[in-house]
BAVOLUM-298075 format. One line per field, with one value per residue (C-alpha): residue in one letter; y, z, x. Coordinates in pm, 1 decimal, padded with zeros to 6 digits. Example, Ala and Ser with C-alpha at 12.3 -4.5 7.8 and 13.67 -1.06 7.14 Angstrom:
REM BAVOLUM-298075
residuo: (a,s)
c2: (-00450.0,-00106.0)
c3: (00780.0,00714.0)
c1: (01230.0,01367.0)
END
This chain:
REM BAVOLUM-298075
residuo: (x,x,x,x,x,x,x,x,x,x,x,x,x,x,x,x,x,x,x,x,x,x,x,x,x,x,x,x,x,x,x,x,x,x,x,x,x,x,x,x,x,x,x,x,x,x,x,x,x,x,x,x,x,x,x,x,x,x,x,x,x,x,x,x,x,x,x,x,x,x,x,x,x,x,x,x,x,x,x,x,x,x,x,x,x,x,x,x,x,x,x,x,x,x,x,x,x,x,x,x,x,x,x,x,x,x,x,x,x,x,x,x,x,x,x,x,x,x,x,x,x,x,x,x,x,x,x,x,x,x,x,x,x,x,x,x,x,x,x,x,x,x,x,x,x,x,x,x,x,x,x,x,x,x,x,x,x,x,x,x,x,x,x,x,x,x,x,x,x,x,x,x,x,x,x,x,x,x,x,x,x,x,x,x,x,x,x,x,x,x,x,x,x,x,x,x,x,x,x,x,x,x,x,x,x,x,x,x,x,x,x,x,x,x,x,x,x,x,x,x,x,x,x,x,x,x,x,x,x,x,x,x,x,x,x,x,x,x,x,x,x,x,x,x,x,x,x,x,x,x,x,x,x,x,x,x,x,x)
c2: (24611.9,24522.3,24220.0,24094.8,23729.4,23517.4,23187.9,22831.1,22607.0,22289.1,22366.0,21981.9,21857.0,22219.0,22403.4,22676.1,23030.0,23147.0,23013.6,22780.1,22657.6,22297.7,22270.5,22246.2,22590.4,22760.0,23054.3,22874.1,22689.0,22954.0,23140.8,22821.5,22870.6,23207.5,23235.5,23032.9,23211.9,23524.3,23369.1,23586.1,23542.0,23594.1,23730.0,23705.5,23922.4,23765.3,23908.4,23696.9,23387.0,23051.4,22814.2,22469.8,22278.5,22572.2,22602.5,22871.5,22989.0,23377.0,23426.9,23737.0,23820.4,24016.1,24045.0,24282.2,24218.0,24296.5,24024.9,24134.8,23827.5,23861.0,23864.3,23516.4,23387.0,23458.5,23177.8,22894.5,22908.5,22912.4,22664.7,22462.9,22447.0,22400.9,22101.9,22006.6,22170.5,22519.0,22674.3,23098.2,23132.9,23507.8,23813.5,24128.7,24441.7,24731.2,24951.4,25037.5,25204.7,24833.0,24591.4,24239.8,24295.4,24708.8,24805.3,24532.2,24635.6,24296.8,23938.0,23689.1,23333.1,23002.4,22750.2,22392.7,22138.1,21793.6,21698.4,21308.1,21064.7,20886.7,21047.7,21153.0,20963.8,21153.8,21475.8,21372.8,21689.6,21911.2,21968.1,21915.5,21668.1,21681.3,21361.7,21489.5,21753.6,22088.4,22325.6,22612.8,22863.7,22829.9,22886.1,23188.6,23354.1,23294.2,23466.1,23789.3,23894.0,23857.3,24167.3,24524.7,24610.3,24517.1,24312.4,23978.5,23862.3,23534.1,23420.5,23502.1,23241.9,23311.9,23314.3,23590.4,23881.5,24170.5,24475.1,24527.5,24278.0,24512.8,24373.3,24473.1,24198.6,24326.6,23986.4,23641.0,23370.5,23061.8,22769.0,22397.6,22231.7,21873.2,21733.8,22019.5,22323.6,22649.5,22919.7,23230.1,23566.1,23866.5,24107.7,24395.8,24156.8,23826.5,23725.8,23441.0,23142.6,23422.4,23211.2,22857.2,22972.2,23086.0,22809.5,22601.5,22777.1,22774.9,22430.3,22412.5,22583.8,22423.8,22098.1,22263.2,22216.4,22579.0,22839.1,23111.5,23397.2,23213.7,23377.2,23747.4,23646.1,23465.1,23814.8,23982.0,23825.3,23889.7,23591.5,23302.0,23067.7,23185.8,23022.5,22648.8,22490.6,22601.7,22381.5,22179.9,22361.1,22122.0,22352.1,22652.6,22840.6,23191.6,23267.1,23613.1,23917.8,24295.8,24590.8,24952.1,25059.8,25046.6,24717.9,24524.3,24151.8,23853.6,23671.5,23252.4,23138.5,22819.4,22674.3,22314.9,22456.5,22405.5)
c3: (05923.5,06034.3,05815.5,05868.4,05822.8,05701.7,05896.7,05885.8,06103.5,06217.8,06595.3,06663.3,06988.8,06995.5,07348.4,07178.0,06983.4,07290.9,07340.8,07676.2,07799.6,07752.4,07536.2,07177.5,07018.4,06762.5,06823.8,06949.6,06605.6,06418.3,06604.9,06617.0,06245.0,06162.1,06368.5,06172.7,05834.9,06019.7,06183.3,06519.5,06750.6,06659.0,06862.7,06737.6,06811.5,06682.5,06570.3,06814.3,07034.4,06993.0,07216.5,07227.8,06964.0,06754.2,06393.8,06182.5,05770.8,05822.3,06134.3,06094.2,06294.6,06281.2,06371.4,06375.3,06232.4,06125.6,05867.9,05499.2,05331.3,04996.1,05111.9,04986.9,05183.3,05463.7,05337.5,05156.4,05413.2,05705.4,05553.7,05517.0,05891.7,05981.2,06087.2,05782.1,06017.8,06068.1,05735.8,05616.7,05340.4,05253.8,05360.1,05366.6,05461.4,05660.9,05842.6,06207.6,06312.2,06182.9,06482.8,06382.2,06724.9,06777.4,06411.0,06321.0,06327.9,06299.3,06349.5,06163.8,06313.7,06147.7,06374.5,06180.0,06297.2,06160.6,06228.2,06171.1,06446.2,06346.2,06422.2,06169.1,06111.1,05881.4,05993.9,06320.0,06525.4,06239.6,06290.3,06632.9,06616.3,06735.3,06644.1,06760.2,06463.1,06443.8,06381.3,06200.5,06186.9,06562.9,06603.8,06313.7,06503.5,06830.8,06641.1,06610.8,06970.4,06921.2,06619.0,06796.2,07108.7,07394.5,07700.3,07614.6,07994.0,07978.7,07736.2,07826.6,08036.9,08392.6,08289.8,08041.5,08075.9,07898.8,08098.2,07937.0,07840.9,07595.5,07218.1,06863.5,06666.8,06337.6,06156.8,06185.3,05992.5,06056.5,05715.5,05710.2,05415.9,05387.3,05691.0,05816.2,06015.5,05972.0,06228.9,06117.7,06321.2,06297.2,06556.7,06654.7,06903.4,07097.8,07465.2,07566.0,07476.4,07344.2,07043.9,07208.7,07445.0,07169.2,06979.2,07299.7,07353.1,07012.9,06970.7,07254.7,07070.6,06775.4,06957.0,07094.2,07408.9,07466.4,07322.1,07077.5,07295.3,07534.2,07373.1,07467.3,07828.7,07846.3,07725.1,07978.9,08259.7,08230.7,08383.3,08229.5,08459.4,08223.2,07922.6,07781.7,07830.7,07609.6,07286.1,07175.1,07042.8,06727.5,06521.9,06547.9,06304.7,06312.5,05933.1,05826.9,06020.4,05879.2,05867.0,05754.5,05420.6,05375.5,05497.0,05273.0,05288.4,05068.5,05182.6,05215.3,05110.0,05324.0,05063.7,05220.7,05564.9,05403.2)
c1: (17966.8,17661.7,17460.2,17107.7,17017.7,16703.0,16688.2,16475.0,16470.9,16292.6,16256.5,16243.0,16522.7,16640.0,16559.0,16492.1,16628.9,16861.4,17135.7,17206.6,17543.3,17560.3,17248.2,17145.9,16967.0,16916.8,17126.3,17417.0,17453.2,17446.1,17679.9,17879.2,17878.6,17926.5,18208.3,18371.4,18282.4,18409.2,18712.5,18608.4,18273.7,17972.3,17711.6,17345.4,17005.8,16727.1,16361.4,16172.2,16314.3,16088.0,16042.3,16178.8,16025.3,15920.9,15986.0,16073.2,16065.7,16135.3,16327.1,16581.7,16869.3,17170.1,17538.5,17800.7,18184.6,18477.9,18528.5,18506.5,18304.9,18139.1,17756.3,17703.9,17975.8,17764.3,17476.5,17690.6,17941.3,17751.8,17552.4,17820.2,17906.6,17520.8,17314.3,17053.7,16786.2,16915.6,16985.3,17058.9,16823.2,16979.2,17239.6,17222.1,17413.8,17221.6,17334.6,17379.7,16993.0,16874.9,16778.4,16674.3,16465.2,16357.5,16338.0,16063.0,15686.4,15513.0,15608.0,15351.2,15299.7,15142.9,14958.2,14899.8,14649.3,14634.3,14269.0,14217.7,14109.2,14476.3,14806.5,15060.1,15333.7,15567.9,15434.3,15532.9,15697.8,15604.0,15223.3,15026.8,14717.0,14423.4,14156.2,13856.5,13684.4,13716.7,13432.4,13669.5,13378.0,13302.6,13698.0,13689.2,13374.7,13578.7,13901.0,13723.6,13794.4,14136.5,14175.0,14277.7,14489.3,14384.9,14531.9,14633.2,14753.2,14475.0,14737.6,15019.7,15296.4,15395.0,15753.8,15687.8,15928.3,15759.4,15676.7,15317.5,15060.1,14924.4,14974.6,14821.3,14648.0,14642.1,14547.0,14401.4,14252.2,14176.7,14082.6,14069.9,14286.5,14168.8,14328.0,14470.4,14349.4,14577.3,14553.3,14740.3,14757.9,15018.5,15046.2,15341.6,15471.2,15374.6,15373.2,15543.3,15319.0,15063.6,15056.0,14978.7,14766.6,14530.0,14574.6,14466.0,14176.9,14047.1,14055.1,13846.8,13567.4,13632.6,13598.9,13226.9,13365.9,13291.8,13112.5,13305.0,13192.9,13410.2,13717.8,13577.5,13514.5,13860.3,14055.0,13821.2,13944.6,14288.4,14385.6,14568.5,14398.2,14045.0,14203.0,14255.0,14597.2,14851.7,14875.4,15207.5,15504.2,15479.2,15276.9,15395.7,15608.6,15743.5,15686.3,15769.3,15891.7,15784.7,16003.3,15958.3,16175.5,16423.3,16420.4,16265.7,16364.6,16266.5,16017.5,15965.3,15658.0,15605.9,15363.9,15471.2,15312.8,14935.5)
END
């Protein structure tokens, strides 16, 4: 049977979603895990793999076995074989077209700024800050660009693996919360660092560093050496990932994200 998997994490000391030989990750907990639960490996595929330091309130994945487990086996007792910052939020079974990866249509991320001239202390590794203010309307006019599909290589890592540059922004907003600036922006799929690099270069506007038509010229070049520098990993949270029906998942709400 096949069973699909909602996952949270705090990203913090973990070098990422894929699993590495001889290091800490997301992935190779949970498989750690599950495996046990199933009594037999477990092999994971994942909806989109964060970096190192990345967060996460809806990731999905799923796994294939021959263990017969009441579905909520699959959540308390992986849970109970899980470090207190990886935990399965819900099961369920689907069948064999679903692909935690191929079948979804949109992957939504959340960006979250503190914006005080002091840092964060219990916040720490959970939000990235930045001390000097933020102009969020200069950074919203600047976010405009970014809506449609279009070429996204200005921010987009030289490590990235993807055979096209070409991505679909179907949604962003940007709104300042007290303290806190939250960046949100959903697209079909994400270049590696698309996110950060974004973020980076917003908060340059914002700062008034640059101008927000700066954001158009930077996508225009096509270049990633027209952007800013890509922000921290702190921030960032994968928060929800969209599939067609039948596949119709709860979602998390991360009201505690701002």
């Amino acid at each position: 049977m096949r069973i699909a998997l909602g996952i949270e994490y705090n990203g913090h000391g973990y070098y990422g979603w894929q699993g590495q030989r001889s290091l800490p990750t997301i992935q190779g907990k949970l498989e750690e895990a599950l495996s046990i639960v199933a009594n037999e490996p477990v092999f994971l595929f994942c909806a989109g793999r964060t970096d190192a330091n990345v967060h996460a309130t809806g990731q999905v994945v799923h796994f294939d076995t021959r263990a017969k487990r009441h579905i909520d086996a699959w959540i308390w007792g992986t849970n109970s074989h899980l470090p207190s910052s990886i935990v399965v939020r819900w099961a369920k079974q689907v069948d064999y077209h679903f692909h935690a990866r191929f079948t979804a249509t949109a992957r939504r991320y959340r960006y979250v700024i503190y914006n005080h001239p002091i840092r964060p202390a219990i916040l720490n590794h959970r939000v990235t800050w930045h001390y000097y203010p933020l102009d969020i309307e200069r950074m919203r006019e600047a976010g405009r660009h970014l809506i449609g599909e279009q070429d996204f290589s200005s921010f987009r890592s030289s490590q990235c693996n993807s055979k096209s540059p070409m991505r679909n922004v179907t949604e962003f907003s940007i709104s300042r919360q007290g303290d806190f600036v939250v960046i949100e922006i959903q697209a079909n799929a994400f270049l590696h660092h698309m996110v950060r690099n974004i973020a980076g270069t917003l908060v340059k506007i914002g700062s008034n560093t640059r101008e927000p038509e700066w954001m158009f010229e930077v996508l225009q070049a096509r270049n990633r050496r027209a952007a800013a520098e890509t922000a921290p990993a702190d921030g960032l949270y994968l928060t929800r990932v969209l599939y067609p029906e039948p596949y119709i998942f709860p979602v998390s709400d991360p009201v505690f994200l701002i």
